[in-house]
C-alpha positions in Angstrom: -4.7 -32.0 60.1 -1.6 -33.5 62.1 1.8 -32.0 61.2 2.5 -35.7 59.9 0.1 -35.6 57.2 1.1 -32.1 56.3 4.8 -33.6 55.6 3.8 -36.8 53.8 1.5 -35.0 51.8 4.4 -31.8 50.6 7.1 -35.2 50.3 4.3 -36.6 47.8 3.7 -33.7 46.0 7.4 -32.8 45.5 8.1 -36.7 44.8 5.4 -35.9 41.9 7.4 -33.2 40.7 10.3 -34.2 40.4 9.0 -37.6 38.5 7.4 -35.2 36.2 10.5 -33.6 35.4 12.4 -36.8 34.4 9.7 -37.2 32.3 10.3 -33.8 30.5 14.0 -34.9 30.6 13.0 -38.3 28.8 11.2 -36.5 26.1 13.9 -33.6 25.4 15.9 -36.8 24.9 13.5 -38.6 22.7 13.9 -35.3 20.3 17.8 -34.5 20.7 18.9 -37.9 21.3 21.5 -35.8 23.8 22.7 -37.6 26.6 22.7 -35.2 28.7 19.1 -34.8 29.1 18.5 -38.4 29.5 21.3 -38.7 32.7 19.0 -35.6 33.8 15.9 -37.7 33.2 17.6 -40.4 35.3 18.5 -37.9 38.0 15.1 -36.5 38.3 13.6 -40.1 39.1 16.4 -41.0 41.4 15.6 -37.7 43.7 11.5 -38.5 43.4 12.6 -41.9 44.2 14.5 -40.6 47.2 11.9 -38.2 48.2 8.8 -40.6 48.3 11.4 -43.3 50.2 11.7 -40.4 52.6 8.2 -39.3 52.9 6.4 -43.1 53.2 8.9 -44.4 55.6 7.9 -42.1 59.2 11.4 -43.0 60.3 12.7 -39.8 62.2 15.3 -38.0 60.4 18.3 -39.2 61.7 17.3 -43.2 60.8 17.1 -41.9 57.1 20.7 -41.0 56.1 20.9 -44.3 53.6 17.7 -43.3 51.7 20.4 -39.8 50.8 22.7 -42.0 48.9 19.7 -42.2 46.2 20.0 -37.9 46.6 23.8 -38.4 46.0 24.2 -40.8 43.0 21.5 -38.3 41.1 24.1 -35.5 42.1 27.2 -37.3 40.6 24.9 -38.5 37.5 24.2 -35.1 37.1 28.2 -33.7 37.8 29.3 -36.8 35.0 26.9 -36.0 32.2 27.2 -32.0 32.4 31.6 -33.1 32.7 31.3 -35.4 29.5 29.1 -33.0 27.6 32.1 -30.0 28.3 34.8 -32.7 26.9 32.9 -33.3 23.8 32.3 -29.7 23.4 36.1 -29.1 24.0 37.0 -32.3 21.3 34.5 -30.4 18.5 35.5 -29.3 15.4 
């Protein structure tokens, strides 16, 4: 088995995992109705979505820097909710 097949296959199975996540995210959220888990939902997908951009395209590594900005926007949606969720806890009662 070529070392390319090796990579695409690992970059789909992550990809995979990470989607699955958002979908345990989703259904925390469903339950809770907590924000928080649904901008972690949304992060999940936006890495899986990075990761399978990543692992389909064959471009060499350094012709794939714009497919990280997917990496970094699930980062900050991630640094936002878990900020907002510390202010409300801070406003309680």
């Amino acid at each position: 088995m070529s070392h390319l097949a090796v990579t695409s296959f690992l970059a789909g199975m992550i990809a995979m995992a990470y989607l699955l996540a958002g979908f345990f995210f989703l259904r925390f959220w469903m339950r809770t109705r907590e924000r928080l888990f649904l901008a972690f939902a949304g992060a999940f997908w936006l890495l899986g979505l990075n990761q399978a951009l990543v692992g389909l395209s064959g471009a060499p590594p350094e012709d794939q820097g714009s497919y990280y900005l997917l990496r970094l926007t699930a980062f900050i949606l991630i640094i936002i909710a878990v900020v907002a969720k510390n202010a409300r806890r801070s406003d309680g009662p």
